[in-house]
C-alpha positions as CSV (number, residue, x, y, z in Angstrom):
1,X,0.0,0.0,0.0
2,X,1.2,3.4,-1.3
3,X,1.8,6.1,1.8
4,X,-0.3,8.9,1.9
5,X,1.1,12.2,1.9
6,X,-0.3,14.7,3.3
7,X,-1.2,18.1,1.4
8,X,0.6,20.9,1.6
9,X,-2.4,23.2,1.4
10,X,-3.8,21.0,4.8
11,X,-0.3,21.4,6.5
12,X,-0.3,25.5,6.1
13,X,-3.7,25.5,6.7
14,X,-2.9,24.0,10.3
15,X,0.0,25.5,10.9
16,X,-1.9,29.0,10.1
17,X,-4.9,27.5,12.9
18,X,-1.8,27.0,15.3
19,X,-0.6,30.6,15.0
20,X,-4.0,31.8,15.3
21,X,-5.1,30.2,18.7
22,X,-1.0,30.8,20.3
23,X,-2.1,34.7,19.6
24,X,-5.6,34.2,21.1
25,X,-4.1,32.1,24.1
26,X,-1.5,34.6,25.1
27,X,-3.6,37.3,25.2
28,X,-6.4,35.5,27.1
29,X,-4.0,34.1,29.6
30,X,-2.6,37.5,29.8
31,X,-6.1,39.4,30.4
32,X,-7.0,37.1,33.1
33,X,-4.2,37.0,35.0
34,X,-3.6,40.8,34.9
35,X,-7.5,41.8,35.7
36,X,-7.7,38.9,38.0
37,X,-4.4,40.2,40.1
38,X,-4.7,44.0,39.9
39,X,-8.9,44.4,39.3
40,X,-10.2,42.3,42.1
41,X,-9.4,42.9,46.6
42,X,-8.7,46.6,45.3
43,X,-9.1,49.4,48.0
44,X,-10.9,51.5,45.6
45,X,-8.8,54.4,47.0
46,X,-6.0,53.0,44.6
47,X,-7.8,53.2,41.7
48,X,-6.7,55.6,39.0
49,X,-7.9,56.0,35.8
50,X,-6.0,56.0,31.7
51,X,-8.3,57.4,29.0
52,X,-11.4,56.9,30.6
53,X,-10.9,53.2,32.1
54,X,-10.1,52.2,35.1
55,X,-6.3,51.3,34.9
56,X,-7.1,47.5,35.5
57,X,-9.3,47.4,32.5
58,X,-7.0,49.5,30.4
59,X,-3.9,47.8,31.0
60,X,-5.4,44.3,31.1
61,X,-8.3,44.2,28.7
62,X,-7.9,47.5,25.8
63,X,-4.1,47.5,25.5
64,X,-3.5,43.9,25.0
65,X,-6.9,43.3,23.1
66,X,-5.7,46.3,20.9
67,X,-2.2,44.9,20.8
68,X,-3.6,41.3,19.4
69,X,-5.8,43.0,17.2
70,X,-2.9,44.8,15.1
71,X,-0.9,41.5,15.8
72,X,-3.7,39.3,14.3
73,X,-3.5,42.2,11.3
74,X,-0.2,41.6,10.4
75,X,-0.6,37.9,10.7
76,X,-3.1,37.8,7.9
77,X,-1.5,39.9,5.2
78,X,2.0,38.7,6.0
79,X,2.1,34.8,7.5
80,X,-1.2,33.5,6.2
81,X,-1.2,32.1,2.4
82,X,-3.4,32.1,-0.5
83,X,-2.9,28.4,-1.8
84,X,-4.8,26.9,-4.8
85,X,-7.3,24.0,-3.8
86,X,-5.9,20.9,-5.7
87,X,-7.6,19.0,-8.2
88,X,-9.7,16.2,-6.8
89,X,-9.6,13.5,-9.8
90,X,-12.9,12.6,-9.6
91,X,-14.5,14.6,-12.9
């Protein structure tokens, strides 16, 4: 029996879904550990605020949410790949 290689149009498409959910990870495991350690047992005394937000939210959820989004930007127009679908041989 002959081996079956795998396409290269599946292997970028995977590596591409790999990229995409590191970036999402990241920035979720970042959010919540940031908001979790400097939003919540808060004297509200401390709290200061950065365009509007309370610095917590700012720092933890609109920077690195904005910082992702450019991130994610890039990744499309630069990593990602515009293959052509092969021909499946049965018409």
């Amino acid at each position: 029996m002959s081996e079956h290689q795998e396409l290269p149009l599946l292997k970028a498409a995977r590596r591409e879904a790999i990229a995409a959910f590191a970036i999402w990870l990241a920035a979720t495991i970042f959010s919540l550990g940031y908001c979790f350690t400097y939003g919540y047992s808060r004297d509200p005394e401390t709290l200061t605020y950065v365009m509007g937000f309370p610095d917590w939210v700012f720092w933890g959820i609109v920077l690195p949410w904005g910082v992702c989004t450019i991130i994610s930007t890039l990744f499309a127009f630069v990593f990602m790949t515009d293959d052509e679908l092969p021909e499946s041989g049965n018409g």
